[in-house]
N, C-alpha and C positions, 0 to 999 in steps of 0.2 A: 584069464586076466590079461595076456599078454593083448590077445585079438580086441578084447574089450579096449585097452590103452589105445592100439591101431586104429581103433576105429573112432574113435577119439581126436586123435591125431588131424585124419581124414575129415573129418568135418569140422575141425576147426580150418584146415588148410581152407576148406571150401568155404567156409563162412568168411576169413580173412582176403578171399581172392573176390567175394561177394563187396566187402566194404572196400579193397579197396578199386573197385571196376567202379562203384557208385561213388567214390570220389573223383573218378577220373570226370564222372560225367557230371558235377557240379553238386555232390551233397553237400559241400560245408553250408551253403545260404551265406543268406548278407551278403552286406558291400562291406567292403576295404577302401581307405583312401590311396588314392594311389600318389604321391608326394610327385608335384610335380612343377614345372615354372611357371604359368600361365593363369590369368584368372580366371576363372567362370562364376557366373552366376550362382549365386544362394539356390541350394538342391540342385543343378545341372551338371556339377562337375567337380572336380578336385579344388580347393584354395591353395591361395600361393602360399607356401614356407619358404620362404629368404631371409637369411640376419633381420633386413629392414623389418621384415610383417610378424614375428616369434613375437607372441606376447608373455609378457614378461611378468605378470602379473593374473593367479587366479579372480575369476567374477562368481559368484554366488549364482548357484541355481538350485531348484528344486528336482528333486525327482517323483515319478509317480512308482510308489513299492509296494501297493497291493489295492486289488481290484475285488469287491463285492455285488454281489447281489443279492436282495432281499425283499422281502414282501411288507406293505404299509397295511395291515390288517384285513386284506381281501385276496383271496387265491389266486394271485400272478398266473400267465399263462406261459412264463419261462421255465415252472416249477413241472408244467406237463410236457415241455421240449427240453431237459436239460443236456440231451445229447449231443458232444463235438464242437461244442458252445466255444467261442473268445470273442474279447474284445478289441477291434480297431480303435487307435487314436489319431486324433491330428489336434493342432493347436496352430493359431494362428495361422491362418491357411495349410501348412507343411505335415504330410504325413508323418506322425512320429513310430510307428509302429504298433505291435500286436500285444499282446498278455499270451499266458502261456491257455490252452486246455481250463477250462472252468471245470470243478472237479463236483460232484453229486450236490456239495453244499453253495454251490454256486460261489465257488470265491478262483482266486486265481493270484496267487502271491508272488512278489521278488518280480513286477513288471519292469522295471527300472529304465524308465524311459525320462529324459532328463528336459525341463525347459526351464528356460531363463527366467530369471528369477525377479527383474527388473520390475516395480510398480504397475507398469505401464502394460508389461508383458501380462501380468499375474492379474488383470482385469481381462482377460478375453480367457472366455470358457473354455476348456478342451472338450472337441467333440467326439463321441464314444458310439461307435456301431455294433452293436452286437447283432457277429455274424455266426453261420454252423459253416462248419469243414464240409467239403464234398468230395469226395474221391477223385470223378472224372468227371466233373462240371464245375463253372464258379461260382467258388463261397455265396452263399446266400446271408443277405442284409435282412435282418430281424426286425430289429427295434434299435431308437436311437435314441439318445442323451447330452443335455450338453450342460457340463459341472463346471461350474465358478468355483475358484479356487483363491485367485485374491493373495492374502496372508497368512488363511487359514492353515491347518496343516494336514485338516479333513475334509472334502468337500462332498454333498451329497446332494443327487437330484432326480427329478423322474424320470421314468422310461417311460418313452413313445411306442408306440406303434407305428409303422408306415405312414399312417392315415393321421399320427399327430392326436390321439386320443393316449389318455394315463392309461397303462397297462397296469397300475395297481403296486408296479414293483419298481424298488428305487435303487439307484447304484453310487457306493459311496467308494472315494479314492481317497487312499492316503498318499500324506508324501513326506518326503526326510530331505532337511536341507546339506547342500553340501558344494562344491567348488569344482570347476574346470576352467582351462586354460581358455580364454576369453574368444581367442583364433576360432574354436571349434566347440563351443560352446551350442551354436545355435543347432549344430546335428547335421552340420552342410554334409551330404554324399558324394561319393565318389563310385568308377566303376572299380570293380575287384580288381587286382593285383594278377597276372596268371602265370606265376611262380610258384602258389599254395604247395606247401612242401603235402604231398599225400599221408605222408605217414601219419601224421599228426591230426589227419580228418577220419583214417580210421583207426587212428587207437581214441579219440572221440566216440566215435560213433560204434566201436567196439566196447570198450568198457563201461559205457552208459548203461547196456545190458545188465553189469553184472551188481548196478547198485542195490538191487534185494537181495542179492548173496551175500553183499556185509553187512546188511542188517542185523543188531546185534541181540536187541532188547535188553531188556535187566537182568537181574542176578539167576533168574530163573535159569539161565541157560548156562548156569555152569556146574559142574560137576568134581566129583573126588577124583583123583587119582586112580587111572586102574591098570596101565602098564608095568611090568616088573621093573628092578632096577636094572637098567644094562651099563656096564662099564665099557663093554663096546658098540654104544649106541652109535646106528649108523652115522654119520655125516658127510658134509659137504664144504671142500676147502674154497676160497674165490680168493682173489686178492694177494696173489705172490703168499698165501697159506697165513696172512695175519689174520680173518675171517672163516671161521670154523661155525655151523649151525646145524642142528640135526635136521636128515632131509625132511620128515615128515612133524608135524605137529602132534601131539599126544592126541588131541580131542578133534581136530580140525584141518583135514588134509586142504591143499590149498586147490581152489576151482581149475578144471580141469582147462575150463578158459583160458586162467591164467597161467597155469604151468605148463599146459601146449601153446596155445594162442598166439602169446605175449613172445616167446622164441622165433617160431613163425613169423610173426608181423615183422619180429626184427633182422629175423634173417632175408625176405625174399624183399623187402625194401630197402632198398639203397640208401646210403646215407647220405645228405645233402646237406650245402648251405643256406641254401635259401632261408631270405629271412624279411619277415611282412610287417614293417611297423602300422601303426594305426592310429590316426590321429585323432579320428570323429567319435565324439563320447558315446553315441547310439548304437553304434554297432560293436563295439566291444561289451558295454555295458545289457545293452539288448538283444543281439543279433547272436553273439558267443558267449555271453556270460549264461544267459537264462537259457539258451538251447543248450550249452554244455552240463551246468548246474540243475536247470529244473529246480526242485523243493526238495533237493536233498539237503543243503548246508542254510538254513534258516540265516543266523549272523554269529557273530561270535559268540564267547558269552557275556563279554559283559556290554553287550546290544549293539545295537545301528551306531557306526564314529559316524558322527556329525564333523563334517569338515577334516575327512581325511588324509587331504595332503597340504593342511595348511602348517604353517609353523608350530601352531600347538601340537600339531599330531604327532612332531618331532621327541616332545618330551614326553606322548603318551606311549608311543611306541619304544623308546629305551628306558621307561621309568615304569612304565603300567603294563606291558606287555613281554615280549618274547624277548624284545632288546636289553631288558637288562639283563639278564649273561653277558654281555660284553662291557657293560658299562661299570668303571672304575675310578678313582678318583687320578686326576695329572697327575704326573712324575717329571723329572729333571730330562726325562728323556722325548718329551713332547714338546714339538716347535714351536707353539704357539700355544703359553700358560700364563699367562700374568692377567688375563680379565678370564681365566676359566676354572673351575673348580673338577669339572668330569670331562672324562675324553670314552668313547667306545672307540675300538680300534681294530680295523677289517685290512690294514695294512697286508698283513700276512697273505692276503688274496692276488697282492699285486706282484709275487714272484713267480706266478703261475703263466704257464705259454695259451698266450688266447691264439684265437681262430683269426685268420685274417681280416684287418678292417674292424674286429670289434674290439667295443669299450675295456679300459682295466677297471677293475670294479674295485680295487686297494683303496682305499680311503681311512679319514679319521672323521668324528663329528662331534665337537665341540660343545659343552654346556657351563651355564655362570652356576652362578652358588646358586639361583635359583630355579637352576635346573630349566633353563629356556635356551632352547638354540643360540651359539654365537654364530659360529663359522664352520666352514667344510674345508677339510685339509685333501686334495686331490693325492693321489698315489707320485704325481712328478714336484710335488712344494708349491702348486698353485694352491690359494685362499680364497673361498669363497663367502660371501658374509648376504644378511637378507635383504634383499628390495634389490641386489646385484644383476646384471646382465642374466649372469646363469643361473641363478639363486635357484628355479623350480628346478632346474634339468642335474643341479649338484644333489638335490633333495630324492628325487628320482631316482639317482644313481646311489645314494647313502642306503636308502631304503632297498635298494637291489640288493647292494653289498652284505647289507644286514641279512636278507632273507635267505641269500643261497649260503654262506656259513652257518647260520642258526641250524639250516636244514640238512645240513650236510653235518654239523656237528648232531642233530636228531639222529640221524640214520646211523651213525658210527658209531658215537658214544654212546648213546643213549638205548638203540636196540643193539648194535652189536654186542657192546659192555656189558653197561647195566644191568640190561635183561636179561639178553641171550645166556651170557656165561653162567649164573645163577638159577636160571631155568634148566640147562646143563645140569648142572651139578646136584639139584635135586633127582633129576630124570635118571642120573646113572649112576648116585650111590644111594640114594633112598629108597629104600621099599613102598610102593602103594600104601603101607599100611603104617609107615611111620608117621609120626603126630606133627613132624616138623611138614612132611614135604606134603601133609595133607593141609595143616593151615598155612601156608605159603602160597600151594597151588594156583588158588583164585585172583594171587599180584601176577601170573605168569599166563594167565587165561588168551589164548590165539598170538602169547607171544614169536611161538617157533613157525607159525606160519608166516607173520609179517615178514621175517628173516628171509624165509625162502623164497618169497616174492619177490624182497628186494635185490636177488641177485639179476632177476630179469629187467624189473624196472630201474632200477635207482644206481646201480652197479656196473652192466652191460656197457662195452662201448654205443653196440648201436640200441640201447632202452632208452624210451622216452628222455629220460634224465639225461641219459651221456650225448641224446641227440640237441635236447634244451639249453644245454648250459654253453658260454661264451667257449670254454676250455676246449684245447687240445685234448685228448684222450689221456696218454702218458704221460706228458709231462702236466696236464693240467689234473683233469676229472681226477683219475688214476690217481696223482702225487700226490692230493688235498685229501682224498682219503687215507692213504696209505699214514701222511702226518698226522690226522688227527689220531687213529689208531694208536701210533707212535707216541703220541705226546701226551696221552691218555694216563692220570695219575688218581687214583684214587684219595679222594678228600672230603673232608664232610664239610657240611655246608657254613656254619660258622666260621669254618678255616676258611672256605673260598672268598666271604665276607671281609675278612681279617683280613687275608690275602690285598683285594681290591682296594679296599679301603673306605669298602661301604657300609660295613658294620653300625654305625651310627644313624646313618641316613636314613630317612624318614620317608621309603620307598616301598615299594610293595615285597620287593628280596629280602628285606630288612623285619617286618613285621611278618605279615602274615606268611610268607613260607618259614621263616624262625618259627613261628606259632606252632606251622603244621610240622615240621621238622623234630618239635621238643614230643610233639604226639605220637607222630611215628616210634619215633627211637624209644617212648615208653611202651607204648603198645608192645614193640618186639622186646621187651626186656620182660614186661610183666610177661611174655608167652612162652620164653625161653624158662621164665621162672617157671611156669603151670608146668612142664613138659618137663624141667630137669628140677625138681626139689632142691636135690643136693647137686655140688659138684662133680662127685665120686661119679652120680650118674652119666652123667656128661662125657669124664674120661675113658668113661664104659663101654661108651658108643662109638664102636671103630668107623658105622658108616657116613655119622656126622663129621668125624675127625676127616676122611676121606675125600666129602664135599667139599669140605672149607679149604685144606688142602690145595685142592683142584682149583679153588678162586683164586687163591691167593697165589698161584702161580700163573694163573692168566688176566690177572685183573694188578696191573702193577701199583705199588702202593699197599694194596692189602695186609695187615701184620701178619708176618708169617709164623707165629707161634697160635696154633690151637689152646684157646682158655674161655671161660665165659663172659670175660670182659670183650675178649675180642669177638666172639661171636657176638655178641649184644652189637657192637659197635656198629660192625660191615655188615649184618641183617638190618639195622637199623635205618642206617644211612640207604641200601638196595632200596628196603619199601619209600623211601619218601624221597626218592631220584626215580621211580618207576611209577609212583603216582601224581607226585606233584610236581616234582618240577619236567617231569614229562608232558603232562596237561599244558604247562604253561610254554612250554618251548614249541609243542605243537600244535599254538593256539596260532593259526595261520591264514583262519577263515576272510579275514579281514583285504587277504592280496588278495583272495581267489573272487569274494564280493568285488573286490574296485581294482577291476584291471588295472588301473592306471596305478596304484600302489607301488606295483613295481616293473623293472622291464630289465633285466640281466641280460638283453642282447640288442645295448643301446651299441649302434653303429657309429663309429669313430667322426665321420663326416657330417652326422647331426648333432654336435654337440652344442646343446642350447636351445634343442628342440624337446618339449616334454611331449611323448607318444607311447603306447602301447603296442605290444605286440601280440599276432595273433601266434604264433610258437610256444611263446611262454605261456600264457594264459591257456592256451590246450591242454599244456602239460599242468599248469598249478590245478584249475578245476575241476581237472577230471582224475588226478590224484588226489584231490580235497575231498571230490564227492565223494571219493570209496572209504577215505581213513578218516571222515569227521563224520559220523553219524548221527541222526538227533536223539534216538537214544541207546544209550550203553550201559553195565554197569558202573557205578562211581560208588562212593567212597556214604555217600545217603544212605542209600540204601541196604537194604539187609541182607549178608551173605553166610550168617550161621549158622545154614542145613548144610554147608559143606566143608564146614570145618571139623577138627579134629575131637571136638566135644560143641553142642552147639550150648551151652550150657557156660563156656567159656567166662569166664572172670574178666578176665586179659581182652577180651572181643569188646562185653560189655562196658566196661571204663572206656574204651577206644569211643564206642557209638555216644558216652556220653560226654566226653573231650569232644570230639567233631562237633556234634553239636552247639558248644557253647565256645569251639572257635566259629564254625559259621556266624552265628548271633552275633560276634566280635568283628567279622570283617564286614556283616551289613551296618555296622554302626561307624564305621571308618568309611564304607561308601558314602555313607551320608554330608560328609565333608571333606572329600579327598577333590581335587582336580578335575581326576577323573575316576570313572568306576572300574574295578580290576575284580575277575572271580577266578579268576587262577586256582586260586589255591583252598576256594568254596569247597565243602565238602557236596551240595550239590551237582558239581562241575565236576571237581578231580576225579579220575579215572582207576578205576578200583585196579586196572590192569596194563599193561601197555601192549597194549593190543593191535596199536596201529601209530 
């Protein structure tokens, strides 16, 4: 075993010395803008950013998000070359870029190649080459196409041959409307940057590898319980000893990638500041989105945000999405309340030691009674309001604020707490064969692996994370976990309602996670009933007494009197903070899709410039790809071969509640805003697995 580990070891060192020698030598691709004073010409060169030329307002454009090909009723002769296959685009004269690899069925999804949306624009065809890859010669030019697109939202047209004759097969693009900053709208390039911090090009080009290793599929792949109980299950302390997780997973030891690799990468690369904004929407969106992403993270789930960084997205994102966790109603202690009814509040980021030169990200973001953006409260008492000077770059920066808390409170509260401790505590006072920790098992399914991962990734000074974020180490990265930790009180989710002062409101927090919230909590009452008749039995069980115990002394808040009311309570509230409102807190696909969503390493000296970064989007997409997979098990589907009896009472009232809340929140889609499946028994996440 040990020589097995070493050798292990050894070949990741060599694989990691492999990526990053081929990043010295130019693998990331694309251009980068390089922000500079001077104008140059549309495609030649960099455009000017000065106060005067920031524009201040997003323009409408279209994107091109997935690429077909198909046959019009006679045997295409694409169908007998479909080998190495993509497509080139241009529009209006200007190269706009590639599609990914056309896959056996001839399609090629998530192109995201973005053009202006103008009338005038959307009458000139985009021309489409479809060429094959060649190893050591240039791509060869196939067959061509040229698709009107107009106003449609489909366009589709034939394919040439060289010779300008129908090849029988036709190629249909889609596209989804949506918004960028007008400067850089048209795709103008630049040369690269050549400060590319390396690290960041191989832990890309590193972990892209290991996207079939979290492939998770459905329920099929989970199993009972078959360790004994250990009360001195091994572990592993991080974090000044507040962060305790056993080293291995029951079922799923973590890839040897990443448990040697990810060390390696972080130890023999230096940690750096550098830092690459990006202002041209094609090469974030095209160049690093689709080469990082690939067809791993399809969209979120409740689909393609149309118009993502406009004003409205403001209230879909604190009212429909991850953002409401923070969102609360005003108090006496908010500066600025007399036309506002809700405030989210990221304040608390702004006492953290950043990194030289960059942004604070403390902020508040203001909404009316009807729940529509007012104003941006900056971390120093500056106000910012819409149509403003800096209105996109305060929105930018809200949206940052929001992302690296939500995510940081994911990782602490939510797998450290929630999960971890109660995966514990099955693991090391229940027997394999007890009834509790076999129908619990499957909420805790690759929970202790996630754990251990994140001490390399998300935890480390020099992991992705501690390299990504604006923070100091100690007094930043470090202090923000160490608080949330800290501050960490156990509450159900009505109280947290009551708490805010959202209880009434007619939001997504408010319905349907109450909905899913009142099913959980009975699920686990009817289970505890199946498994304990009487009481007497209950007080019987020294090893159940022993588990809870064990929470209720690392999970603050928990009641600490062992009874069945209390068990019902804190099993209740675990499974529906470990399914649902973990789903929705880690429903994050939506930055990793549109760079431009967020940028936590906005530089103090562009302030009022809205741009992208290629640091951060490294790090969100190619975290995204591993921990959002297209499929997993959820909450639909059937998990009663491994439970405690599959026969269950207590299971089956569960599958027939979920399903008549699902039915309940497609019929609240039908006239909400916007669409939210959060807390869809489709969606939610049978496990917190990631």
């Amino acid at each position: 075993m040990a020589i097995k580990t070493v050798w292990k070891a050894a070949a990741t060192l060599a694989l990691t010395l492999a990526l990053v020698q081929g990043a010295e030598n130019g693998l990331p691709g694309g251009h980068v803008v390089a922000v500079k004073k001077s104008h140059a010409p549309v495609g030649e060169g960099s455009c000017i950013v000065t106060p005067d030329t920031i524009a201040k307002k997003l323009v409408p454009i279209k994107e091109i998000d997935y690429v077909q090909i198909f046959n019009a009723g006679v045997e295409s002769p694409l169908r007998m070359r479909p080998d190495n296959l993509y497509v080139e685009f241009s529009h209006r004269g200007v190269y706009r870029g590639k599609s990914l690899p056309l896959n056996d069925l001839l399609e090629a999804s998530h192109v995201s190649l973005p053009l202006v949306a103008t009338e005038e624009a959307m009458q000139e065809p985009v021309m489409c080459k479809i060429k094959r890859y060649h190893l050591f010669f240039p791509d060869e030019t196939l067959f061509t196409a040229d698709v009107s697109l107009r106003d449609e939202e489909v366009g589709t047209s034939v394919v040439h041959d060289l010779k300008g004759r129908d090849t029988g097969a036709r190629i249909k693009l889609s596209l989804f409307a949506t918004e960028w900053v007008g400067e850089y709208a048209e795709g103008i390039r630049a040369d690269p940057p050549q400060n590319i911090d390396f690290y960041f090009v191989a832990l890309v080009k590193g972990l892209e590898q290991l996207v079939p290793i979290f492939v998770l599929g459905g329920t099929e792949s989970l199993r009972q319980p078959v360790q004994a109980a250990d009360p001195n299950l091994a572990t592993e302390v991080v974090l000044d000893g507040l962060i305790e997780y056993p080293k291995e997973d029951e079922f799923t030891p973590s890839p040897w990638q990443v448990k040697y690799g990810i060390p390696i990468l972080n130890w023999i690369l230096s940690f750096t500041d550098k830092n690459n904004p990006v202002n041209d929407r094609a090469t974030l969106r095209n160049e690093i989105r689709i080469n990082n992403l690939q067809n791993n993270v399809v969209a979120p789930h409740e689909g393609q945000w149309v118009a993502p960084l406009s004003d409205g997205s403001m209230h879909r994102l604190f009212f429909y999405n991850n953002g409401m966790l923070k969102t609360r109603k005003v108090s006496d202690k908010d500066k600025y309340g007399s036309e506002n009814e809700y405030v989210a509040d990221m304040t608390f980021l702004s006492n953290l030691s950043y990194r030289p030169n960059l942004e604070n990200l403390g902020c508040k973001v203001y909404f009316d009674n009807d729940a529509s953006i007012t104003s941006i409260e900056d971390y120093d008492g500056s106000l910012y309001r819409p149509g403003e000077e800096f209105w996109e770059w305060a929105k930018l920066k809200a949206r940052s604020a929001l992302f690296v808390n939500i995510q940081l409170m994911h990782l602490v509260t939510y797998h450290q707490i929630w999960a971890n401790v109660p995966g514990m505590a099955l693991r090391k006072f229940l027997q394999p064969s007890h009834p509790v920790r076999i129908a619990l098992t499957p909420h805790f399914f690759r929970t202790h692996q996630t754990c251990t991962q994140a001490k390399d990734l998300l935890v480390a000074p020099r992991g992705p994370l501690g390299r990504a974020l604006p923070f100091e180490y100690e007094d930043g990265h470090k202090k923000v976990l160490k608080l949330l930790m800290n501050d960490y009180r156990f509450k159900t989710w009505p109280d947290e309602l009551e708490q805010s002062g959202m209880k009434d409101v007619e939001y997504v927090g408010a319905t349907d996670a109450v909905s899913l919230h009142k099913i959980m909590v009975n699920y686990v009452s009817n289970l505890i009933d199946e498994i304990y008749p009487t009481v007497e039995l209950l007080e019987a069980d020294d090893d159940m007494r022993k588990a809870y115990i064990y929470m209720s002394e690392k999970m603050k808040g928990v009641p600490p009197e062992f009874s069945m009311g209390n068990l019902k309570l804190v099993w209740g509230e675990i499974l529906f903070r470990i399914t649902g409102v973990h789903t929705s807190i880690g429903n994050a696909a939506i930055a990793a899709l549109e760079p431009f969503f967020v940028n936590f390493r906005l530089h103090k000296s562009d302030k009022g410039i809205v741009s992208g970064n290629r640091e951060v989007i490294s790090t969100v997409s190619t975290i995204t790809s591993l921990t959002v997979p297209n499929e997993y098990p959820n909450l639909a589907k059937n998990w009663a071969h491994v439970l405690h009896d599959p026969e269950s009472k207590a299971y089956f009232q569960l599958k027939s509640d979920l399903i008549k809340h699902g039915e309940e929140i497609d019929e609240r889609n039908k006239v909400r805003r916007f669409v939210n499946r959060d807390f869809h028994p489709d969606h939610v996440t049978l496990s917190i697995f990631s």
